[in-house]
C-alpha positions as CSV (number, residue, x, y, z in Angstrom):
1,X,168.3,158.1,219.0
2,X,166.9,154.3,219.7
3,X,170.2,153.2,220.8
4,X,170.6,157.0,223.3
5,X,167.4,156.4,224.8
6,X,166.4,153.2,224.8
7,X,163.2,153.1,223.4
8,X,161.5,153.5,220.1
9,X,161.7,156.9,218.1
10,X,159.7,157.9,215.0
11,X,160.9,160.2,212.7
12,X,159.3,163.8,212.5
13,X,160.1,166.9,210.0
14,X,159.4,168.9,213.3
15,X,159.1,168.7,217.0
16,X,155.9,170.6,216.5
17,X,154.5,168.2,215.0
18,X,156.0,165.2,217.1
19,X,154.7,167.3,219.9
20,X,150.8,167.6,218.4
21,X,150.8,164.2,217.3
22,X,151.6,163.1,221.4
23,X,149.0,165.0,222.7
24,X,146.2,164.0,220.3
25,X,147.2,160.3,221.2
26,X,147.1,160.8,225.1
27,X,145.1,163.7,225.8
28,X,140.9,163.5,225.2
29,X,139.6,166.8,223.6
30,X,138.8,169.4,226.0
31,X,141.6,168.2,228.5
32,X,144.0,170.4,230.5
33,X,147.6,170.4,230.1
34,X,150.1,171.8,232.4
35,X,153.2,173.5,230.8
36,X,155.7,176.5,231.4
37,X,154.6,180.0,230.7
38,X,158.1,180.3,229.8
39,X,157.6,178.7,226.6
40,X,157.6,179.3,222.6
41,X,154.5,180.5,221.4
42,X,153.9,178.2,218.5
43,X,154.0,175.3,221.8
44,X,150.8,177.3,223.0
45,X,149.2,177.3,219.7
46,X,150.3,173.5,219.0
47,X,148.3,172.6,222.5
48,X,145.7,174.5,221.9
49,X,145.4,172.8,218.2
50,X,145.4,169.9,220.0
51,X,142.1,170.7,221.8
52,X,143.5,171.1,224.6
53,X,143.4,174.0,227.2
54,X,146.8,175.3,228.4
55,X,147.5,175.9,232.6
56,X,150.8,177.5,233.3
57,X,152.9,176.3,236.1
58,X,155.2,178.5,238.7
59,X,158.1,178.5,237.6
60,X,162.0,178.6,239.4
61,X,163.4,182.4,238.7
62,X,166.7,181.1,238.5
63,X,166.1,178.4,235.5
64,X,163.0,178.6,234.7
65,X,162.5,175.2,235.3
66,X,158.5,174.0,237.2
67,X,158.2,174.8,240.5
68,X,156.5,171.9,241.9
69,X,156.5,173.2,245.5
70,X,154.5,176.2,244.4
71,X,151.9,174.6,242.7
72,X,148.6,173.9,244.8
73,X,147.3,170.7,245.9
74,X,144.2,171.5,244.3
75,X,145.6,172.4,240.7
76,X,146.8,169.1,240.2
77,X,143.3,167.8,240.3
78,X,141.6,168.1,237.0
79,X,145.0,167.6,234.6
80,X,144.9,165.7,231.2
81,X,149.0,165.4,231.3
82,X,152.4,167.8,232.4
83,X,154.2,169.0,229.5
84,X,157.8,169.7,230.4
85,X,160.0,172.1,228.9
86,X,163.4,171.4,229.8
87,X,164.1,175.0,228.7
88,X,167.7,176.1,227.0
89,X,168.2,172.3,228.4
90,X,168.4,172.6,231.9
91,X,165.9,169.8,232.9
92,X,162.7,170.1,234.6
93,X,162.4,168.1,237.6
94,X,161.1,164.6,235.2
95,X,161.9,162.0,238.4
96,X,159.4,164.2,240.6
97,X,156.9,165.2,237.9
98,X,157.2,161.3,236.5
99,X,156.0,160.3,240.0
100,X,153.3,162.6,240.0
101,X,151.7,161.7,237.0
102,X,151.3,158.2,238.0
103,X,149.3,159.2,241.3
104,X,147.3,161.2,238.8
105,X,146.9,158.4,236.3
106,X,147.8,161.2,233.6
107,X,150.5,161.1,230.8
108,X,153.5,163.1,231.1
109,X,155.0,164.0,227.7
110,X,158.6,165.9,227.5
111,X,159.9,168.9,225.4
112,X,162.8,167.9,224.8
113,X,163.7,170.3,222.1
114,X,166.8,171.9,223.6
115,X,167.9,168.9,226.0
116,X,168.8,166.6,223.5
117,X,172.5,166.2,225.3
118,X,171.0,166.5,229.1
119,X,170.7,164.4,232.1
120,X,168.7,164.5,235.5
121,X,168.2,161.6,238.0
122,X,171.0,159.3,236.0
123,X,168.9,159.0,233.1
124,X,168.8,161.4,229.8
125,X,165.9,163.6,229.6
126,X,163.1,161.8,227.0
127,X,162.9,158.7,229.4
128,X,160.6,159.5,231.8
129,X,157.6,160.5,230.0
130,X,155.1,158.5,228.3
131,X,156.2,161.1,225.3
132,X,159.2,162.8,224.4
133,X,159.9,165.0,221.6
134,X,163.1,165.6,220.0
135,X,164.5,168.7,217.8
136,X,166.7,168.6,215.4
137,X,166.6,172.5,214.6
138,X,168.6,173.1,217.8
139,X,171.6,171.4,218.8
140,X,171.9,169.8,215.7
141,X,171.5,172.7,213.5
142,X,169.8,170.3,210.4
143,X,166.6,173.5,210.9
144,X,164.5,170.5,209.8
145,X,163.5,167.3,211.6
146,X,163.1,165.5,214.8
147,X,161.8,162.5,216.7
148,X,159.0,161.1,218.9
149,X,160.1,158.5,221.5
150,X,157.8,156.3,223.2
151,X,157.8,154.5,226.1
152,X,155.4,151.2,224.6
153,X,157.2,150.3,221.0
154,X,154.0,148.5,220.8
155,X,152.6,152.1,219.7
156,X,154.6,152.9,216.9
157,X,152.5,151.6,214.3
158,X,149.5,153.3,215.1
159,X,151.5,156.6,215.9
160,X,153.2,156.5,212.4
161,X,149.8,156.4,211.2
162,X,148.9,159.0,212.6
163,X,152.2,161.2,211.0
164,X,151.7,160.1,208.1
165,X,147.7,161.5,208.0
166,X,149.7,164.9,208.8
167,X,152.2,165.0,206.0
168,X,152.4,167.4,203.1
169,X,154.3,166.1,200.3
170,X,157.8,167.4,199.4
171,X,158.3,168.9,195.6
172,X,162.0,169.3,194.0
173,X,162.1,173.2,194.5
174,X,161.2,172.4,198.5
175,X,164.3,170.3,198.3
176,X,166.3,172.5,196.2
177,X,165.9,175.4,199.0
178,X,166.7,173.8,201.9
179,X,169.5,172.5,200.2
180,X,171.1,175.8,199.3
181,X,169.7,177.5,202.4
182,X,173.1,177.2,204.3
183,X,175.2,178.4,201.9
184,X,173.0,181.3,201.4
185,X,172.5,182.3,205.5
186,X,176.6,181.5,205.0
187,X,176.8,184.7,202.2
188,X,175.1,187.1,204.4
189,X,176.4,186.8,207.4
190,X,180.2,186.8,205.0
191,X,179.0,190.3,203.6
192,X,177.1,191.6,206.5
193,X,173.8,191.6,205.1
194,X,171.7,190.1,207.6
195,X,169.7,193.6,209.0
196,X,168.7,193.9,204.8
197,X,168.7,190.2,204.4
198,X,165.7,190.5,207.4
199,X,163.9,193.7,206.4
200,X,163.6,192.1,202.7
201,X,162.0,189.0,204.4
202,X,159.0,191.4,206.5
203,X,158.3,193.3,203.7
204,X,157.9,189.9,201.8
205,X,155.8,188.6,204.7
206,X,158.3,185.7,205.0
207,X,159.2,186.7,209.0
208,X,156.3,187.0,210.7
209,X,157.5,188.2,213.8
210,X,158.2,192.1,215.1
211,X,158.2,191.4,218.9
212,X,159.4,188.3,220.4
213,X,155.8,187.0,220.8
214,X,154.0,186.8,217.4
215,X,151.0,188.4,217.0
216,X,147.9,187.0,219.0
217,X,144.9,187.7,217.2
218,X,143.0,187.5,219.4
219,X,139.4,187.1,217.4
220,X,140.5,184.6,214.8
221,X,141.7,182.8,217.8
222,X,138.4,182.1,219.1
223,X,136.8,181.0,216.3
224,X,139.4,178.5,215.6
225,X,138.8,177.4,218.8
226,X,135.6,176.5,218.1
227,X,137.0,174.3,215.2
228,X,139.5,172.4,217.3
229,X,141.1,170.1,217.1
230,X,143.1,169.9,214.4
231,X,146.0,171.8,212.9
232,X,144.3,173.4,209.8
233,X,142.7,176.1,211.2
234,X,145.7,176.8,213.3
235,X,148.5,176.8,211.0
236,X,149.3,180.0,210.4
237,X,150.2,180.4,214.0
238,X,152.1,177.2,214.6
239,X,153.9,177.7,211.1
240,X,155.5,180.7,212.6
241,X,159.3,180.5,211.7
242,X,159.2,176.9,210.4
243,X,156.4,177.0,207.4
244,X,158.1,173.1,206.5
245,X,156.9,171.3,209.9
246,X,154.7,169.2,208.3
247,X,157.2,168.3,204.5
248,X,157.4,165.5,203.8
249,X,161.4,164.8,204.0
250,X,163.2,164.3,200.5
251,X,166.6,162.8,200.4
252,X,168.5,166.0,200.6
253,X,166.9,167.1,204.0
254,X,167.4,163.4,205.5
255,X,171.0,162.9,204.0
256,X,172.1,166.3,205.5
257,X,170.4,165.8,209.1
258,X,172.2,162.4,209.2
259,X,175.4,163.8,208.8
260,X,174.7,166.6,211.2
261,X,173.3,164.2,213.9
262,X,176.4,162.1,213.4
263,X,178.3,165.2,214.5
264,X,176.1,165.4,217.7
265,X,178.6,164.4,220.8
266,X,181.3,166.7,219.5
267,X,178.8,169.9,219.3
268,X,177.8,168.6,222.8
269,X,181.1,168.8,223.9
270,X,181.6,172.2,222.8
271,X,177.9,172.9,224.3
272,X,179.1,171.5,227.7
273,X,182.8,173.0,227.5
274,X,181.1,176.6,227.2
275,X,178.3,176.0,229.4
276,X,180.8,176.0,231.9
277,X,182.8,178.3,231.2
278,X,180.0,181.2,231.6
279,X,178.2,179.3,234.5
280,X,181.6,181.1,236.3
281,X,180.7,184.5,235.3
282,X,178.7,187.0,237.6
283,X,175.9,186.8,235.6
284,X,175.0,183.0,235.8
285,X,172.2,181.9,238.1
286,X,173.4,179.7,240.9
287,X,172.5,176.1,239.9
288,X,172.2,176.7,236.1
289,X,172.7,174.3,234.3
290,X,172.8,171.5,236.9
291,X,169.9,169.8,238.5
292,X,170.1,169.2,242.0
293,X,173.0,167.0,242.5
294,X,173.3,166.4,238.7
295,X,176.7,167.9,236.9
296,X,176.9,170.5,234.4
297,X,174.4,170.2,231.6
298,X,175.8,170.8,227.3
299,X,172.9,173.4,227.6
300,X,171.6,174.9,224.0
301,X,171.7,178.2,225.5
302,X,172.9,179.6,228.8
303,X,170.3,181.8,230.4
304,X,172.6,184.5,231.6
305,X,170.8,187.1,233.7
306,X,171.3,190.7,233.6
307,X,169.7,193.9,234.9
308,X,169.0,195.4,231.6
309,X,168.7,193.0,229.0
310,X,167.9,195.8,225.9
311,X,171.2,197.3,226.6
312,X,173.3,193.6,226.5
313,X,171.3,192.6,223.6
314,X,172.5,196.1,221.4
315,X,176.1,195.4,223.1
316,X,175.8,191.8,221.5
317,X,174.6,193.1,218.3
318,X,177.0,195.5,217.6
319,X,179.2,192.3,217.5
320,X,177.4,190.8,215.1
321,X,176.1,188.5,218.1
322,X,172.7,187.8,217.4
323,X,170.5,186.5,220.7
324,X,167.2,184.6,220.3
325,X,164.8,182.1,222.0
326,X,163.4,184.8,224.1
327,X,160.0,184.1,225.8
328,X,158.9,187.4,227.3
329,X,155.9,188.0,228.5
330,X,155.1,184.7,230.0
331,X,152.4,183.2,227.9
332,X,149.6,184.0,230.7
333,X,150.4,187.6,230.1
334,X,150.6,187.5,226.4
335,X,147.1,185.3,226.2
336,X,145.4,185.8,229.1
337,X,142.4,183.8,230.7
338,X,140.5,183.6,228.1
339,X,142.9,181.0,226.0
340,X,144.6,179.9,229.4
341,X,144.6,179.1,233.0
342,X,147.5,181.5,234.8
343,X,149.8,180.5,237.3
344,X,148.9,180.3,240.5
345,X,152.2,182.6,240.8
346,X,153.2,184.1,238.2
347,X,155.8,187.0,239.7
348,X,159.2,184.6,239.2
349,X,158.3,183.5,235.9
350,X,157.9,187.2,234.8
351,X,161.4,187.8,236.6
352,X,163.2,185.4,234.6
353,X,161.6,186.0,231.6
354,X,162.2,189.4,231.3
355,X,166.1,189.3,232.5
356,X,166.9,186.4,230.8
357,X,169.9,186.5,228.6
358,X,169.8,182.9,226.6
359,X,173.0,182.9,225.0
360,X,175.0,180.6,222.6
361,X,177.7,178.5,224.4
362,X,179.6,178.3,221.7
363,X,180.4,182.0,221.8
364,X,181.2,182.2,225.6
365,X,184.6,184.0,225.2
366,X,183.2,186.3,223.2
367,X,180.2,187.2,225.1
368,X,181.7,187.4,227.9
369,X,184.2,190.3,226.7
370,X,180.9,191.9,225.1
371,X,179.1,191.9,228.2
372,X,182.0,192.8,230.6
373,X,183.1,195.7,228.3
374,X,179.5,196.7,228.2
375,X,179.7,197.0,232.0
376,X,176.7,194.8,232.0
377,X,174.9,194.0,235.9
378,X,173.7,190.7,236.9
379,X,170.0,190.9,237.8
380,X,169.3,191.3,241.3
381,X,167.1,188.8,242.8
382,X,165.6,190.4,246.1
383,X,162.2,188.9,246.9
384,X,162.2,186.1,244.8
385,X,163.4,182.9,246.0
């Protein structure tokens, strides 16, 4: 990742807790950070165990990408740092939001969780900000790891430090799991046991998600709050489908990951070859994947969108093609203004999010016959720009 990017890059088990580890290094408790409303959750929670207060930006309809031209003059004043999401891995606008920050004096620190392959302004995305953080979970598919790049290699030190303070340690039966893990997933999906295999897992309280937005709680929320910062008393929202983001690696989980990440350009290729290939169907969104004048992006997932997403996600299913990284509602909806500051316009982010069809690249042959045999509509886009 050094030699990709060109600066220094410290090892994380998680981007979570790459990303929390950023923010507590260049944001002052009690700042304000401005980030996508189309985001993950456990992002929310990790900013807000951070001590920070979340403000959600406009959003394009068409990517869900920041808006920059829709956000006022007057909310830039007032910002600890921009939080990019470079979401499925089309990039946000980094040259524009790079520039920004530097008027404002303020840090700008990019997700870079699905972008790992992408490019905007010549440069791959992770070299603009002050921050970037890096998953291994998603293009990679090692479900463990990730990495922290920095713009000053003089900070290293002091931010491996500050991992370290964070780590739980790793015992033999952690290791043991993760290392049997895929060839267990690999025996379900063979015998078609995965609507069991997930039903088991709720009633055992090991998936703690119903809806696509896990459970608020709205109460205990406050009063850990009133605690931050600090991850303890939030953890059991940012552990939410990832319960090992702060282990401590073992040999097994960093031998595996380097082989996967060795693997990386060809799984781009593959990313970028199907990207493509459903960027012609109806349903693409003009632009997708590209930024500006910038070609094609190996996206993670294509965000397709269709009129009625329920009805292509059963279509999918009864395929045995399993869609997720949803983000609907936007997170102003799903908190409110009590945890964070809504966008000033928050009518295409709700558009996107709730027609959005993120789907795997890798399977674009196979969605597309789904979704054409489905007789599946693109989304209509009257009134939005």
């Amino acid at each position: 990742m050094r030699h990709r990017l060109g600066r220094e890059c410290l090892y994380v088990p998680s981007c979570r807790l790459g990303l929390y580890v950023a923010l507590r290094h260049w944001c002052p408790p009690g700042g304000r950070v401005l980030m996508s409303p189309v985001n993950d959750d456990v992002i929310f929670f990790v900013v807000l165990a951070a001590g920070l207060r979340p403000v959600q930006a406009p959003l394009n309809p068409l990517d869900g990408s920041i808006d920059l031209a829709g956000m006022p003059e007057a909310a830039w004043r007032g910002l600890s740092a921009v939080l990019t999401t470079n979401l499925y891995g089309n990039p946000d606008r980094a040259p524009e939001l790079r520039s920004r920050c530097d008027a404002l004096g303020i840090p700008l620190i990019e997700d870079a969780a699905h972008a790992i392959g992408s490019r905007v302004g010549g440069r791959p995305v992770g070299t603009f900000g002050d921050a970037s953080v890096f998953s291994l979970s998603k293009h990679v598919g090692a479900k463990t790891g990730g990495f922290l790049a920095v713009a000053d290699p003089r900070l290293r030190t002091e931010l491996e430090a500050a991992r370290d303070a964070l780590l739980e340690p790793s015992g033999l039966g952690a290791e043991i799991a993760y290392g049997v893990r895929p060839y267990a997933e690999a025996g379900v999906r063979g015998l078609r046991l995965v609507r069991a295999a997930r039903a088991t897992m709720r009633l055992l309280g090991m998936e703690e998600r119903e809806e696509i937005r896990m459970p608020l709680r709205a109460g205990e929320l406050e009063q850990a709050l009133t605690r931050a910062p600090g991850l303890g008393d939030f953890n059991s929202w940012v552990k939410v489908d990832m319960h090992a983001y702060r282990l401590s690696p073992g040999r097994v989980r960093l031998r595996r990951t380097e082989r996967l990440l060795a693997g990386l350009d060809a799984r781009l290729d593959a990313h970028l070859a199907g990207t493509e290939r459903l960027l012609r169907t109806p349903w693409a969104a003009p632009g997708a994947g590209a930024s500006g004048p910038e070609p094609v992006q190996p996206l993670f997932r294509v965000p397709l969108l269709v009129q009625d997403r329920h009805a292509a996600l059963a279509a999918l299913a009864r395929r045995r093609i399993t869609v997720g990284y949803l983000y609907d509602p936007p997170l102003d909806a799903y908190a409110g203004e009590a945890f964070t500051d809504p966008s000033p316009a928050p009518e295409p982010a709700a558009w996107f999010a709730r027609h959005a069809l993120p789907v795997d690249p890798c399977r674009a042959e196979e969605v597309i016959a789904v979704l054409t045999a489905s007789g599946a509509r693109p989304a209509r886009r009257e009134g939005l720009r």
